[in-house]
C-alpha positions in Angstrom: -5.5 39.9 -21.1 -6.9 38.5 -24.2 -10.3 37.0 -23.8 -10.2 33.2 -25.4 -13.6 31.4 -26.1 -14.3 27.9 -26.6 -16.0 26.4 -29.6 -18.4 23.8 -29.7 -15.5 21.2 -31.1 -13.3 22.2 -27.9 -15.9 21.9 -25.8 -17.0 18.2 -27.0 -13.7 17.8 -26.8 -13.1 18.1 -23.0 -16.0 16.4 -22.3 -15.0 13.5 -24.2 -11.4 13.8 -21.9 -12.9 13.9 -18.7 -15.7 11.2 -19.6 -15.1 8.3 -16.9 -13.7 5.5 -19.7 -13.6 3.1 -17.0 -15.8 -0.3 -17.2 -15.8 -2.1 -14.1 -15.5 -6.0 -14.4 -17.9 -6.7 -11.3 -21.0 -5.5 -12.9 -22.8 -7.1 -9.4 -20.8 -5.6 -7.1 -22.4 -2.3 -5.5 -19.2 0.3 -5.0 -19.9 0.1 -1.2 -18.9 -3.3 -1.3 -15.8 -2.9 -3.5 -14.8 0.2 -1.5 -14.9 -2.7 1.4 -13.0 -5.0 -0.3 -10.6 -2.4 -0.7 -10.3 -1.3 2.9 -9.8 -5.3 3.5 -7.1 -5.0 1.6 -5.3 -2.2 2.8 -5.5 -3.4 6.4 -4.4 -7.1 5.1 -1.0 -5.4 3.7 -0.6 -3.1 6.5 -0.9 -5.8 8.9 1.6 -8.1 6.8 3.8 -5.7 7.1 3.5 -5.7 10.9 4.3 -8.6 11.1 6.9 -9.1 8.7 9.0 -5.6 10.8 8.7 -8.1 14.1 10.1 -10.8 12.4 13.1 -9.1 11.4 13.4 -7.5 14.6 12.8 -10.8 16.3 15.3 -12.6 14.4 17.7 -9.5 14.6 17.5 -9.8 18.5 17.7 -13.3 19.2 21.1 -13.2 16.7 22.6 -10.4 19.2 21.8 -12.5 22.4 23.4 -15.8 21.0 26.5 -13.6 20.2 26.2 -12.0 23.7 25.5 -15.2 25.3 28.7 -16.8 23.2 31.5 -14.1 24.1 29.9 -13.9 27.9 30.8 -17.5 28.1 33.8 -17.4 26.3 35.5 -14.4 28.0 33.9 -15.7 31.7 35.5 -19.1 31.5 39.3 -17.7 31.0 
């Protein structure tokens, strides 16, 4: 295997890459508190979602038990 060594240029280089370039908008906000606000949010969409799947399902349900209850009351009265 051929041995490969780095110059000073690459080496600047990747450190330049991986460099976090990232400026954060909330300069008052400690990451505690934005790693928070995050977990708020996560459990806010999550529980949407809940809700939103029993909806449906509600909705879904009732529909088949007014059809059910309709032909039951149109096949039982002939």
């Amino acid at each position: 295997m051929p041995v490969r060594t780095l110059s000073q240029t690459d080496i600047e280089a990747i450190a330049e890459a991986v460099r976090p370039s990232h400026m954060c908008r909330f300069d008052n906000v400690r990451r505690e508190d934005m790693d928070f606000l995050k977990d708020l949010i996560v459990i806010y969409k999550e529980t949407r979602s809940e809700v939103i799947k029993w909806v449906v399902k509600g909705i879904v349900y009732g529909t088949l038990i007014i059809v059910l209850i309709g032909v039951y009351f149109k096949l039982g009265r002939n």
